[in-house]
DORO-14797 format. One record per residue: x, y, z of N, C-alpha, C, O in turn. Coordinates in steps of 0.1 Angstrom, whole numbers, plus 5000, padded with zeros to 4 digits. Example, Ala and Ser with C-alpha at 12.3 -4.5 7.8 and 13.67 -1.06 7.14 Angstrom:
// residues 2
513249435078512349555078513249675078514249675085512849785071513749895071512950005079513450115080
//
This chain:
// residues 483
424061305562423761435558424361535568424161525580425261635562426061685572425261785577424161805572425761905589424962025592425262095584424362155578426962125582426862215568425662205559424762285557426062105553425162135540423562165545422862245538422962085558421562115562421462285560420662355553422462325570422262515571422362575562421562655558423862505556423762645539422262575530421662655523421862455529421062415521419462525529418862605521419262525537418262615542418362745541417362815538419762825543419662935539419463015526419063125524419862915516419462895505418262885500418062965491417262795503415762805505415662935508415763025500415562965522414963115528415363195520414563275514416363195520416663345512416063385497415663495493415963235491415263305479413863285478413263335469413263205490411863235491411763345494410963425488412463385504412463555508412063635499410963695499413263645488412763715476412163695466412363775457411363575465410163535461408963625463408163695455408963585479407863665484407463785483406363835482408563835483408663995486408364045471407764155471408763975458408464015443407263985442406564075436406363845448405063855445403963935454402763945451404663985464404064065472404164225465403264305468404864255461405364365453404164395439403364485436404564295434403364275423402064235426401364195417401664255437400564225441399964365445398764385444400864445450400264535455400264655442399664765444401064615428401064715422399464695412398664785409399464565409398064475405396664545417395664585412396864565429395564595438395764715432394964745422396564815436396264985432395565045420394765135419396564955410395965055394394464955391393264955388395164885392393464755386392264795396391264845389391964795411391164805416390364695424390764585419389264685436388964535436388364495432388264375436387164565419386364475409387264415402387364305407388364435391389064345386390064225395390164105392390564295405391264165411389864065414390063945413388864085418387863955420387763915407387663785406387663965398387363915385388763785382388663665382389663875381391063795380391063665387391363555383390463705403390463585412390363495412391163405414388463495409387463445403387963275389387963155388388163395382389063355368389963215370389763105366391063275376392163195381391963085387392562985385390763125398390463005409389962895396390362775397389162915386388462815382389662715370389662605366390362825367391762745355392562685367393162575366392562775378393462655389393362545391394262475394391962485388391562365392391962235378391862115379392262295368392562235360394262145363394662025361394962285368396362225374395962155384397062105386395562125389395362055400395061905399395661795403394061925392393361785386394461695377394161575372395761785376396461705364397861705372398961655368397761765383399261755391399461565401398861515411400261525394400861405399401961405411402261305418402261525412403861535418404761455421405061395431405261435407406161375405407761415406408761365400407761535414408661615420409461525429410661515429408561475437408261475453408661345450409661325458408561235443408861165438410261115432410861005431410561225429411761225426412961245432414161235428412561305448412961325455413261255468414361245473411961175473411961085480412260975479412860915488411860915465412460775461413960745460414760835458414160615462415560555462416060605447417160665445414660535433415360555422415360665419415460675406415360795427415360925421416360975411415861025401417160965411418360975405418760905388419560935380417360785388417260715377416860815362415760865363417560835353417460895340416460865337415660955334415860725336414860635330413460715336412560765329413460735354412560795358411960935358410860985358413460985357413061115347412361175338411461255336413161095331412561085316411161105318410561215317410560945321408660925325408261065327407261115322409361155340408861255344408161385339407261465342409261365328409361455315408161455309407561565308407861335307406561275294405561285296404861315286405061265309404161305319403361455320402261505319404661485322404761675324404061715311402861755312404461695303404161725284402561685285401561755287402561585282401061545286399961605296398761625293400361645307399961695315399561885306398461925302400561945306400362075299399462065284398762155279399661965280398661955267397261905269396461945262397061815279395661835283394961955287393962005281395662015299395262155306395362295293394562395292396362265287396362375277394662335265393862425265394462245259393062225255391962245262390862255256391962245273390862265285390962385282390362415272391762485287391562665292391062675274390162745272391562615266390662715255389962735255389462845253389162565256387762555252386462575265385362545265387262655276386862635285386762825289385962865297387462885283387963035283387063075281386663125292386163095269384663195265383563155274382763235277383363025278382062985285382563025303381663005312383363055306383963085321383963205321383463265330384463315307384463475314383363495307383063615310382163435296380963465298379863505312379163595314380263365321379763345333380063455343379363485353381263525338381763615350381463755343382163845347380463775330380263925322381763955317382064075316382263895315383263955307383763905297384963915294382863825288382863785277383863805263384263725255384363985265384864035254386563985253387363995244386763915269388463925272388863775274389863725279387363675267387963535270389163535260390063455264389463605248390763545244392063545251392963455252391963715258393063705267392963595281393863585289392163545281392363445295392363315287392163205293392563315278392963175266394463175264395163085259394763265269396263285269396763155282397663085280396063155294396763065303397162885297397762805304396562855283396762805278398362755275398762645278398962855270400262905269401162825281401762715280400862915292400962865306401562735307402662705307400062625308400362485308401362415300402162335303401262465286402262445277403462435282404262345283403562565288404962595281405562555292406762515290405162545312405362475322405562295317406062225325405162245308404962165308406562045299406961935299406962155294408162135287409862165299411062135298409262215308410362255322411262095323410761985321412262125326413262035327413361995342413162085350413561865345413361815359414361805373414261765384415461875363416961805369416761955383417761975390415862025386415862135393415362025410415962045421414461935409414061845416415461715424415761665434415761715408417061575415418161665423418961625431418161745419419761845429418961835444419661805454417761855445417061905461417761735464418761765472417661615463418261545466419461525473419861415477419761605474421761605477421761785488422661855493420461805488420361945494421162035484422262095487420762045472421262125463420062245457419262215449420062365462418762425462418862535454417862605451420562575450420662695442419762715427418962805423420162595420419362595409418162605408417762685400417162515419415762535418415062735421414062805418416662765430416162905439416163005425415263085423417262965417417563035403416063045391415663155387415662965389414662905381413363055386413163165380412762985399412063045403411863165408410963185416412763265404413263375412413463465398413063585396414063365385414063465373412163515370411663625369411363335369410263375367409563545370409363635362409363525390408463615397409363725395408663825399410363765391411063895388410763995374410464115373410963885365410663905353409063955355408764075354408163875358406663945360406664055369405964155366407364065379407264185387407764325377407064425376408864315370409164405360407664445351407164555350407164355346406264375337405064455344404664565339404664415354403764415362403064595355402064615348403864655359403764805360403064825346401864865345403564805339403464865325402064785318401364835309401864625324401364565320400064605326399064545321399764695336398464725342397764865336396664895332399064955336398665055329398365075310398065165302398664965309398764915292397364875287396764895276397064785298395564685298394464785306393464845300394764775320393964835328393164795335392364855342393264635331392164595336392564385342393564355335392264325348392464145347393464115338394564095344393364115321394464075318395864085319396664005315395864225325397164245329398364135343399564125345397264085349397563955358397863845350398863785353397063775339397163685328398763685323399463585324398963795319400163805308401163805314402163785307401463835329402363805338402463675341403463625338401663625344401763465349402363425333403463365333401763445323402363385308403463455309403663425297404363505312405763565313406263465323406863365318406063455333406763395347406963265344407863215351406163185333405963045332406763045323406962935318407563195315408263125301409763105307410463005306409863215314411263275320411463105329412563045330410563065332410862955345411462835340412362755345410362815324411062715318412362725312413162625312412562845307414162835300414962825310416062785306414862855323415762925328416162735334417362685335414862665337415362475338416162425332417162365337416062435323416462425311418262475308418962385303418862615313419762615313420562575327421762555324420162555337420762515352420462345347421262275354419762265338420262145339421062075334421262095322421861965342423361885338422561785328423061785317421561715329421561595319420261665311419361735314420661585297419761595285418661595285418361485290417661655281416261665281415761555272415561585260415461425277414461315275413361285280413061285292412661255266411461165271411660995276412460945268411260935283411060785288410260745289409560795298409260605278407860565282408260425286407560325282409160425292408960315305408160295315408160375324407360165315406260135318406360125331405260145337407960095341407660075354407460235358406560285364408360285354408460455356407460515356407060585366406760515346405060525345404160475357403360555362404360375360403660325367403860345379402960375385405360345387405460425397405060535402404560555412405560635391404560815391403260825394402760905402402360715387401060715385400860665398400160745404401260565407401060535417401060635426399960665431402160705430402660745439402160885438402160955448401560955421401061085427399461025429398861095438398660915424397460965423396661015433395761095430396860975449396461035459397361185463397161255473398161205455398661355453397761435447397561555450397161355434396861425428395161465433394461565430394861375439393361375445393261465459392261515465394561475463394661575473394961685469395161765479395261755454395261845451393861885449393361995452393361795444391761835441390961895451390161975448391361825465390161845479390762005479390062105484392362015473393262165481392362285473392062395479392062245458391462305454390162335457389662435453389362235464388062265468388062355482387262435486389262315489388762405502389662545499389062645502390962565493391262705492390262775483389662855489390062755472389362825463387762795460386962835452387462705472385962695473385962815483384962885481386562855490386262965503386063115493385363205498386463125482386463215471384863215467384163315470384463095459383463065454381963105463380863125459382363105476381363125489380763245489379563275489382663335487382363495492381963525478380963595478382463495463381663525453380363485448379863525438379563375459378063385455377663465463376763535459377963475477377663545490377463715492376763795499378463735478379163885485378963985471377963965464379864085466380264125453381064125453381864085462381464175440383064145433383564255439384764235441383264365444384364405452384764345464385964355467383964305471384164265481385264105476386364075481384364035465385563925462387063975465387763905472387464145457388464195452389264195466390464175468388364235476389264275487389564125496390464115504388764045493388863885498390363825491391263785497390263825484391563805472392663855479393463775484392763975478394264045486394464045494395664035498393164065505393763955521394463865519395663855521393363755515393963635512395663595508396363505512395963685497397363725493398063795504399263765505397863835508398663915518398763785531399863755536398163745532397963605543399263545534400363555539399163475524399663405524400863395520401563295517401263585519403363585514404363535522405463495520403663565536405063475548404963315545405863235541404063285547404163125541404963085524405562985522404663165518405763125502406663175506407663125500407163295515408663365519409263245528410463255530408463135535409263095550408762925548409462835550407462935545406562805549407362675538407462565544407862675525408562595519409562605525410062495522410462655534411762625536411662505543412262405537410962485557411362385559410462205553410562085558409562255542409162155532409862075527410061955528410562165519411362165513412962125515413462045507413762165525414562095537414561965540415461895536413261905548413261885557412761725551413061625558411861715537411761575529412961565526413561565537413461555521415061465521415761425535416261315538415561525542416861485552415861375563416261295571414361395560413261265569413461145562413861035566413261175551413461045541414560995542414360875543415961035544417460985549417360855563417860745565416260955571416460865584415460845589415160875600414560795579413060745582413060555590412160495597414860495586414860345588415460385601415960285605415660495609416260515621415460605630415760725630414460555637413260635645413860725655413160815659415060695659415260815672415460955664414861055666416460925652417061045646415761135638415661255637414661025631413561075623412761135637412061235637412961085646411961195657412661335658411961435656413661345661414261445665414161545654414361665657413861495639414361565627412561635627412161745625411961525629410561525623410061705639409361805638410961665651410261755660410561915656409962015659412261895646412962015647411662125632411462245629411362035628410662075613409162155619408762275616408462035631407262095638407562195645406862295644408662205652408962365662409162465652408662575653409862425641410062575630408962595626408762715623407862525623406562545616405962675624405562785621406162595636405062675645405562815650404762895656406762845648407762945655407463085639407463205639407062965628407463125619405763145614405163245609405062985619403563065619403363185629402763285625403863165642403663255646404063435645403463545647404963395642406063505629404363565619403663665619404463515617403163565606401963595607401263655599401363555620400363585627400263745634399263825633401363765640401163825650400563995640399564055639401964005636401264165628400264185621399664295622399764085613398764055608397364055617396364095613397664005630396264005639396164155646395164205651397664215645397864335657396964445649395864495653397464475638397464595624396864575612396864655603395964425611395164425601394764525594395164505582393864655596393464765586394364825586394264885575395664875594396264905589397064885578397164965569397664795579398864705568397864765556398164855549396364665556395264705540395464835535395864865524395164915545395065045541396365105534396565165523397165075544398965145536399165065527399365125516399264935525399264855511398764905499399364945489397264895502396264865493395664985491395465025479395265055499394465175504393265205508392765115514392465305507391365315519390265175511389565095518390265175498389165095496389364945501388564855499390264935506390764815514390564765525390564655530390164895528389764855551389164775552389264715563388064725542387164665550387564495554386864415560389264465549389964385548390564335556391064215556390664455568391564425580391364325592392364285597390264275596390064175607390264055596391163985598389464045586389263945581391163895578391363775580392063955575393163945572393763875586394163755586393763955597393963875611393863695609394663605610392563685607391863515607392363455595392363325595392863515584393163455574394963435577395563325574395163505581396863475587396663355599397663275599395763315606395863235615395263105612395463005619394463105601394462985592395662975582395662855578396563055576397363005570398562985579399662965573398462985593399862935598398962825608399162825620398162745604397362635604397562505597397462385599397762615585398062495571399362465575399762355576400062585577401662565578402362425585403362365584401262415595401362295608401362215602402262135600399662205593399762065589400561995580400861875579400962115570402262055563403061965568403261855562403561995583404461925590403961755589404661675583403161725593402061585594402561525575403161425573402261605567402361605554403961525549404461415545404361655553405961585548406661445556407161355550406461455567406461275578406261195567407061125561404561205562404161075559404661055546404660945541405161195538405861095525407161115527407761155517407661095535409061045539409260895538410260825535407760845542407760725538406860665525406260565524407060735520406060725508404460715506403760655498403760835521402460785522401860875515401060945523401760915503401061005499399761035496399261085486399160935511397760935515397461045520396461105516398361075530397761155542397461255540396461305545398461355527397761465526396161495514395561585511396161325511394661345503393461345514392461405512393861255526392961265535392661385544391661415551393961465543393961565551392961705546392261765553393461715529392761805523391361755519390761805510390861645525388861605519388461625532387361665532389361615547388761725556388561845555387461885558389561925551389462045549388362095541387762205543388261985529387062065519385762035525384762105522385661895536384461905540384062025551382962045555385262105553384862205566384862335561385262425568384262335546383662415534382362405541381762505540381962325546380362355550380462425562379362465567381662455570381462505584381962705581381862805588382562695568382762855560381662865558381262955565380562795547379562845545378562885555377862995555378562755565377862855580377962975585377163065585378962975587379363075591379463245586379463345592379663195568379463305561378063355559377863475559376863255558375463285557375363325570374563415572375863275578374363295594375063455596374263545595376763495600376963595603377263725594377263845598377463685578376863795572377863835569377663905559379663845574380763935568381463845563381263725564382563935556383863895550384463825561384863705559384463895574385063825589384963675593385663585597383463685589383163495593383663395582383663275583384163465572384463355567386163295570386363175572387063385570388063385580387963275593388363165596387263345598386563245613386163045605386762935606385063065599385562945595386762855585386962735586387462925579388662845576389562805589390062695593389562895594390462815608389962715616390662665625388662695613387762565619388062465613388262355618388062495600388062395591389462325588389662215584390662425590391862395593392362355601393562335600391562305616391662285628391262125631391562065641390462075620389361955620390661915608390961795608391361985602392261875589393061855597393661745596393461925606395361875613394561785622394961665621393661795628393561625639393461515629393961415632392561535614392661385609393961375607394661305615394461415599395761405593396861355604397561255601397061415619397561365631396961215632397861135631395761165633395161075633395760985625396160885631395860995612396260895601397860875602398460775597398360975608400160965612400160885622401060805622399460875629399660795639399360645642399860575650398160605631397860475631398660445618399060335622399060455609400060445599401360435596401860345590401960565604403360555606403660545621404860565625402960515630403160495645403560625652404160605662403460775647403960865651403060935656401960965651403560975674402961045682402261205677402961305675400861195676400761325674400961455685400861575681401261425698401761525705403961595699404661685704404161535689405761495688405061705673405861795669403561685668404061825665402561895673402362015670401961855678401161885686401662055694401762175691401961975703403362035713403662205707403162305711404562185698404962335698403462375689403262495686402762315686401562405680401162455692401562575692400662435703399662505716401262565723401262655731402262525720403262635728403062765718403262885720402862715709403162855701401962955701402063075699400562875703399662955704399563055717399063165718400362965726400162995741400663155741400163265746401963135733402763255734401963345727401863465730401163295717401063425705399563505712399563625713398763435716397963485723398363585733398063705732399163515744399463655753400263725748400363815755401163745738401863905733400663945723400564075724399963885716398563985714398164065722397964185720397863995734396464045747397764175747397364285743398864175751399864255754399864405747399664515752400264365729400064455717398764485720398964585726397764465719396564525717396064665733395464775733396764585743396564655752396964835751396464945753398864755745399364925738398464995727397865105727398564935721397464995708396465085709396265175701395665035724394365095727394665205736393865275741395865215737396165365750395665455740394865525746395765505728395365655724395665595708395465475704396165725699395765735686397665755686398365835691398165585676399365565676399465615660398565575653400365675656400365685643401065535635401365425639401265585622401865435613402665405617402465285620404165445620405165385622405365335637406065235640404465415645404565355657403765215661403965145670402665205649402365075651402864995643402264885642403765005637404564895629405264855639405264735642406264965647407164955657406564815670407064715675405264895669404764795682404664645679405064555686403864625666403964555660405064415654404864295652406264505652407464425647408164395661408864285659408364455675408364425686407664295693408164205699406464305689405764185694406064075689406363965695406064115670406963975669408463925673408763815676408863985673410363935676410263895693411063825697409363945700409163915712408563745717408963675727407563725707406663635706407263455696406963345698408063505690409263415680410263395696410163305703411363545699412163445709411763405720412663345726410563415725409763325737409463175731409563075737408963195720408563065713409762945708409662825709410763015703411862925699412562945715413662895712412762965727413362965740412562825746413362735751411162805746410862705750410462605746409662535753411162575729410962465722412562385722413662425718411962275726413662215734414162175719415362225717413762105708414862075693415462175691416662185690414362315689415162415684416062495691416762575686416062465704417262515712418262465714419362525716418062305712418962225709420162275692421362285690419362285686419662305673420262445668420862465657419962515678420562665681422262635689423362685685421862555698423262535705424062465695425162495693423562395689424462295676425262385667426462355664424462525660424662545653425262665656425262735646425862725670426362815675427662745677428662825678427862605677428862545684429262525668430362565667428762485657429462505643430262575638431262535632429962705640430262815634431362845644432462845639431262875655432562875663433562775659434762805658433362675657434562555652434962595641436162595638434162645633434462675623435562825618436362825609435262925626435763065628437163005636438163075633437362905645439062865655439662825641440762855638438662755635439862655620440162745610441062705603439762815608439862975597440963025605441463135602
//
């Protein structure tokens, strides 16, 4: 696997996660303003509970198709195909029959048809062509970047019209049913081989193998992201849900703008040299230093400017969103870590670790709920996901380590370098902040300073990535003498 293709294959990633992010961030904030945050909790609410349906039926057999030797096999495809289909036609009969008795529960009774629509959804996701998965094989990322980029665009267009049309939740519905149509055709035209079904039995049986602790670790994912939902909506009200929601979203755009890049990268090229331990170390450390370098990327403004960001985003009915937003950014560059543990172990095909990883996590649903009852805010529940995100990366390190024999200090390491750093350019930022009454752009300024301050301290004293900076400084010069 050459460096060329590693770097153009990653800038490729980034860049269209980039503009991923930035469209569903866009539509996120056009959905918070006109809708308000009784409807977005409603929407939330809604979603979180049809989520769990994808969940329960995701095999990933992506990941599969990626990591395995027979990836490439038509036959396994196929299965893949067949699967998929099955999959969307289960989930699509569930949301119907499941549509009036769920927005009953949530008083809004009159608009289960429109949330019968996510039906559609599963369907029509379910007919997507696979060949966007076998190109990531070869570090081929344009097509997949293509696929998913018409989707969130196409819905961001809509977005506008679609809120002031409705006015209310379903306007989020009918976007997702756009984004899911656009995504499928668009597979569909970016793929080289023919769209078949295969009910080959080993193929079948492989998939089934290899996602079902995928699929059981989607389940726990779903208990601890969207049980922390379920907390603040018995706990709290729907506005307050509304404003828990868009934190939460706002938490989590740098991670879909940055956090798949190096997922996504980084299983192939481990999987390549999983039978060669010096090189899988070095690959496995370059993946943990990036993790921790763009969590902290994402932390920092988020912890500096919380009410503010809410407020200029969202607006005043938003403030009360701001600390809570801080803790929710530092649990999702938490998750980000443990990804790293995640992708190791199905390099080797352990697609244990992340089921065991995520049944910690949902067990440390009882240390949110503490925390949300005894202290009473939006704040503590924040406070406990990072507890509970704190207790999954040691099992998950734990099970890498007696499993695949891999040191958990090898991503340990740059996690506490990175905290080390991010901490003191906080104590730093906060110190400025508190001299007097900084207006908006000067705390953005301070803000976007800290990060860039806090990133090149953090990537300066993480030896892969400096290594890997020197590599790829010395590339491009070789390459600029031969031009």
């Amino acid at each position: 696997m050459s460096r060329r293709r590693f770097i153009s294959g990653s800038a490729v990633v980034a860049g269209s996660n980039g503009l991923i992010a930035a469209a569903t961030f866009a539509r996120s904030i056009i959905f918070a303003r006109i809708l308000g945050p009784e409807n977005m909790g409603v929407a939330a609410l809604a979603l979180a509970v049809f989520g769990l349906l994808g969940l329960l039926t995701d095999i990933g057999f992506e990941k599969l198709l990626v990591q395995s030797p027979k990836g490439e096999s038509p036959v396994l495809q196929g299965a893949a195909h067949l699967l998929a289909v099955l999959r969307g036609a289960v989930c699509a009969g569930a949301v119907y029959l499941l549509a009036a008795p769920v927005m009953n529960l949530l008083g809004e009774g009159e608009s289960a048809d429109a949330l019968g629509l996510l039906a559609g959804v599963f369907l029509i996701r379910g007919l997507a062509h696979a060949d966007k998965w076998r190109y990531q094989r070869d570090l081929r990322f344009g097509p997949s970047a293509t696929i998913d980029m018409a989707g969130v665009i196409l819905s961001l267009a809509a977005a506008p019209l679609l809120s002031i049309w409705l006015g209310d939740f379903r306007a989020v519905v009918l976007a997702l049913v756009l984004q899911g149509t656009a995504e499928m055709v668009a597979s569909h035209l970016v793929a080289e081989r023919k769209y078949r079904w295969s009910r080959d039995r080993e193929s079948l049986s492989d998939l089934w193998a290899f996602g079902l602790p995928l699929l059981l670790a989607g389940v726990m994912t779903f208990a601890a992201m969207q049980g922390d939902r379920f907390i603040v909506a018995s706990l709290f009200t729907k506005e307050q849900l509304g404003v828990y929601a868009v934190a939460f979203g706002l938490a989590q755009i740098p991670v879909l703008a940055m956090g798949r890049v190096t997922t996504t990268v980084f299983l192939p090229s481990l999987a390549a040299a999983r039978e060669q331990p010096e090189r899988f170390r070095r690959r496995l450390a370059m993946c943990s230093e990036a993790q921790a370098v763009l969590g902290l990327a994402m932390c920092i403004p988020m912890v500096l400017i919380g009410t503010t960001l809410m407020v200029w985003l969202y607006g005043e009915e938003y403030a009360s969103g701001g600390v809570l937003l801080g803790w929710l950014a530092v649990g999702q560059a938490a998750r980000l870590m443990r990804s790293a543990t995640a992708v190791a172990a199905l390099a080797f095909g352990d697609s244990k670790n992340s089921m065991v990883a995520n049944t910690a996590r949902s067990l440390g649903l009882v240390i949110v709920l503490a925390c949300a009852a005894s202290m009473g805010t939006l704040t503590s529940v924040g406070i406990g996901i990072v507890l509970g995100e704190a207790f999954a990366i040691a099992v998950s390190l734990r099970r890498l380590r007696r499993e695949q024999a891999i040191a958990p200090m090898l991503i340990l390491r740059p996690t506490l370098l990175a905290t080390l750093v991010g901490a003191l350019v906080v104590l730093a930022g906060g110190v400025v902040l508190g001299q007097g009454h900084i207006g908006l752009f000067g705390q953005l300024a301070v803000a976007a300073f800290a990060t860039a301050l806090a990133v090149g301290a953090a990537a300066i004293v993480m030896p892969q990535l400096r290594a890997e900076g020197r590599g790829a400084v010395a590339f491009l010069r070789a390459r600029k003498v031969g031009s």
